[in-house]
N, C-alpha and C positions, 0 to 999 in steps of 0.2 A: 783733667782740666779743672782750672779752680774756678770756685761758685762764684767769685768776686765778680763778673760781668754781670751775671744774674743780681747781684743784687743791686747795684748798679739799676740793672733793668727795670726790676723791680719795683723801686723807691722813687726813681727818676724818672721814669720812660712816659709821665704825664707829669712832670714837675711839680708832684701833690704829694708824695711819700710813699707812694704805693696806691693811693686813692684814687678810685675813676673821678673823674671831672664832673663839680657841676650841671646839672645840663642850662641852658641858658634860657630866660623865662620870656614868653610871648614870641613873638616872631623877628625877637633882634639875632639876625646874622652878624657872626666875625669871621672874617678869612684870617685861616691858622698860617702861620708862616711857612713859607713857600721854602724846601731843600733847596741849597745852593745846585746851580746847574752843573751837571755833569762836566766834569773837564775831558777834553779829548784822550782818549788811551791813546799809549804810544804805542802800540800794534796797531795795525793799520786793518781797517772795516775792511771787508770782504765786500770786491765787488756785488757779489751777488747781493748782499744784504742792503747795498747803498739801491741798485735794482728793487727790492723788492719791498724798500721803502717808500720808492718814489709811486709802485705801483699801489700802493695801499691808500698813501695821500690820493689818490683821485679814485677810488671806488667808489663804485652805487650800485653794490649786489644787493644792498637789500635798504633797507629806505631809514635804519640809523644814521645814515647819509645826509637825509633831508633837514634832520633836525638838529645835528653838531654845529660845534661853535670851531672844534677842532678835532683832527683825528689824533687819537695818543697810540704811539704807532710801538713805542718801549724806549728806556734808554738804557746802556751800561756797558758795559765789557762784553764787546762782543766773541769773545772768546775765553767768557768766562766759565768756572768750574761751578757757579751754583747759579741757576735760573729758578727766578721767584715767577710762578702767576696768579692771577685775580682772578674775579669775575670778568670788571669792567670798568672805564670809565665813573666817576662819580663830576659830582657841578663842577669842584675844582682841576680835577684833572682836563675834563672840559673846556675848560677855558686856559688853561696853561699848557694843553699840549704833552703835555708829563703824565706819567702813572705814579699814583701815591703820592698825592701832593696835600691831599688833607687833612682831618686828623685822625686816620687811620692808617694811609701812609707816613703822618710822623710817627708813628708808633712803630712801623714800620723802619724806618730809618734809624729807630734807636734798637731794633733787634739785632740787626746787622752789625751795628755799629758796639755793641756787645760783645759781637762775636768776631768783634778785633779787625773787620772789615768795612767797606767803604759801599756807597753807593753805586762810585765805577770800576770796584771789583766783582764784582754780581751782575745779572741781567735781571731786568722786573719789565714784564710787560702783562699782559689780560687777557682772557677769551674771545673778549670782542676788544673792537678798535676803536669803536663810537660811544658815547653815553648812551645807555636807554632814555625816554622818557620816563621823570620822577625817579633816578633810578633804580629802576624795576629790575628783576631778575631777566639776564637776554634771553629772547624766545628762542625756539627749535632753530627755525628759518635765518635767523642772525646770528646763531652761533655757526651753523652748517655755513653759510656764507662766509667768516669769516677764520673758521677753524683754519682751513689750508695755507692762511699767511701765518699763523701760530703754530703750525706743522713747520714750514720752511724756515721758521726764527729757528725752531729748537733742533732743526737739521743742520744749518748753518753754526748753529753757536757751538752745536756740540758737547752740550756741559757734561758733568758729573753726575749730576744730580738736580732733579726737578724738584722744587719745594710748591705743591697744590696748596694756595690758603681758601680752605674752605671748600663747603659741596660742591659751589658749582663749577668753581675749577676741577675738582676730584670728579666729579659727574662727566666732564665732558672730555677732559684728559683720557679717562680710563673707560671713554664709552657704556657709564655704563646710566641705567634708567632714572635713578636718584642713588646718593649717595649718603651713608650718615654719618657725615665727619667725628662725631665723636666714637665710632666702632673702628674708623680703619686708620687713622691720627697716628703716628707713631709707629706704623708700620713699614714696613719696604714691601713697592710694586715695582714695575718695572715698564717700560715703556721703550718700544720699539720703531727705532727710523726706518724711513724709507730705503734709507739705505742695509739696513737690516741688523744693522748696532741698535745695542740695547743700555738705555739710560736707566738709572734709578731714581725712584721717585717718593718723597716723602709727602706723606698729606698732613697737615696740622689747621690747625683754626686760622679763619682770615681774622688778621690785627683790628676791623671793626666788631667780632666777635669779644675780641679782650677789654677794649673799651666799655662793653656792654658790663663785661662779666672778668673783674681782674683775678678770681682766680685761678682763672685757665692758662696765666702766661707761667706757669710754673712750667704745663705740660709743653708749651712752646718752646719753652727754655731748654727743655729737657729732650725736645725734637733737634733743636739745632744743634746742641750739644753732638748728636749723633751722627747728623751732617757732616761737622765738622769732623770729625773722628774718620769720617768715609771718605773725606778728599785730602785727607793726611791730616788734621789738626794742627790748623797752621796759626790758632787763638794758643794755643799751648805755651 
C-alpha cells in the first residue's frame, strides 16, 4: 500500500501541515464543523438493529439519562467490515446526536478518509450512549448498563474487524481492569459473539490522543494500514 494517504494524513488531517492546533485562549468556544450526515446505505438496516435502536433512545438504566441533551446511539454501515469505538459521547456529539463530531472526530473522519474510505462504509459508535458529565471517563455502573447494547451493535453488524480507540474502549471491550494502550496498540485480540464467531480487534490511540500528541498518528497509520491488509486492502 502506498504511503501517499498517510501523508496526506499527516500534513492535512488538522489543516496546519502536520501541526497540532493552537489551543484557543480563555474561555472562547468554536464549534468545529459538523461531518456531513451519513447517507442512507443501500442495504437495508437489519430489523433488529432499527429495534434496538429505538430501545436505547428511551433508556434509564442508569442516570446518564438524566443529564443528555441527546442519546448518540452510532451511525454507518450497518453491515460494515470495520467497526470503529470510543469511549463516549463528548458536548458535541451531545448535542448533535452523532459520534465523532468534534475535533477529535474530525480527525477521525480524515483517517478513514485516508484509508480510501467513507464515513458510511465503517460503523463508529461508543461504550456508552450518553455524554458523562464534564466528559469524565464513564464509570463501572454506566458502562455495565450500557455494554449489552454495544454487545448487540457488534453482533448485528458483524464486522471484520473491531478498531478500540483508546483504553477505555480496549478496557471494556476486552474486559479487562485497565488497560495501556500504548503496550497492546497494534496488536490483534480477538473478541468473541454471542453467537460464538470470533471478531478481530485492533486497539490503537483515540484520535483525541493525536491531537494532544501528533506523533503518534504515524503508529495509527501504521494500525490501519493492517486493518486494511485484513479485510482485503481495498485502499490498494
Amino acid at each position: 500500500m502506498s504511503d501517499h494517504p498517510f501523508k496526506s494524513f499527516v500534513e492535512e488531517s488538522m489543516g496546519l501541515e502536520g501541526k497540532p492546533p493552537k489551543p484557543t485562549g480563555g474561555t472562547v468556544m468554536t464549534s468545529p464543523k459538523t461531518p456531513t450526515p451519513i447517507k442512507p446505505t443501500t442495504q437495508a438496516t437489519p430489523k433488529a438493529f432499527v429495534s434496538l435502536k429505538s430501545t436505547v433512545l428511551a433508556c434509564t438504566k442508569c442516570p446518564l439519562h438524566e443529564t443528555n441533551t441527546n442519546y448518540v446511539f452510532g451511525e454507518g454501515n450497518p453491515q460494515a467490515d470495520i467497526m470503529f469505538i470510543g469511549e463516549g459521547p463528548g458536548r458535541d456529539e451531545d448535542l448533535s446526536g452523532r459520534p465523532f463530531v468534534g475535533r477529535a472526530g474530525q480527525l477521525l473522519t480524515r483517517i478513514i478518509s485516508a484509508m480510501k474510505l467513507s464515513r458510511e462504509d465503517v460503523y463508529i459508535a461508543n461504550v456508552v450512549k450518553c455524554r458523562p458529565p464534564n466528559n469524565r471517563v464513564p464509570l463501572p455502573n454506566e458502562v455495565s448498563s450500557c455494554k449489552p447494547y454495544l454487545e448487540q451493535q457488534i453482533e448485528i453488524i458483524s464486522p471484520k474487524v473491531l478498531v478500540l480507540l483508546g483504553a477505555t474502549a480496549a478496557t471494556h471491550i476486552l474486559n479487562e481492569k485497565k488497560v495501556a494502550i500504548t503496550k497492546i496498540r497494534g496488536a490483534w485480540m480477538t473478541y468473541t459473539l454471542a453467537s460464538g464467531k470470533t471478531v478481530k480487534i485492533m486497539p490503537t490511540f483515540h484520535p483525541a490522543a493525536l491531537l494532544r500528541n501528533s506523533n503518534l498518528k504515524k503508529d495509527v497509520w501504521e494500525d490501519m494500514k493492517t486493518v486494511l491488509q485484513e479485510i482485503g486492502n481495498p485502499s490498494s
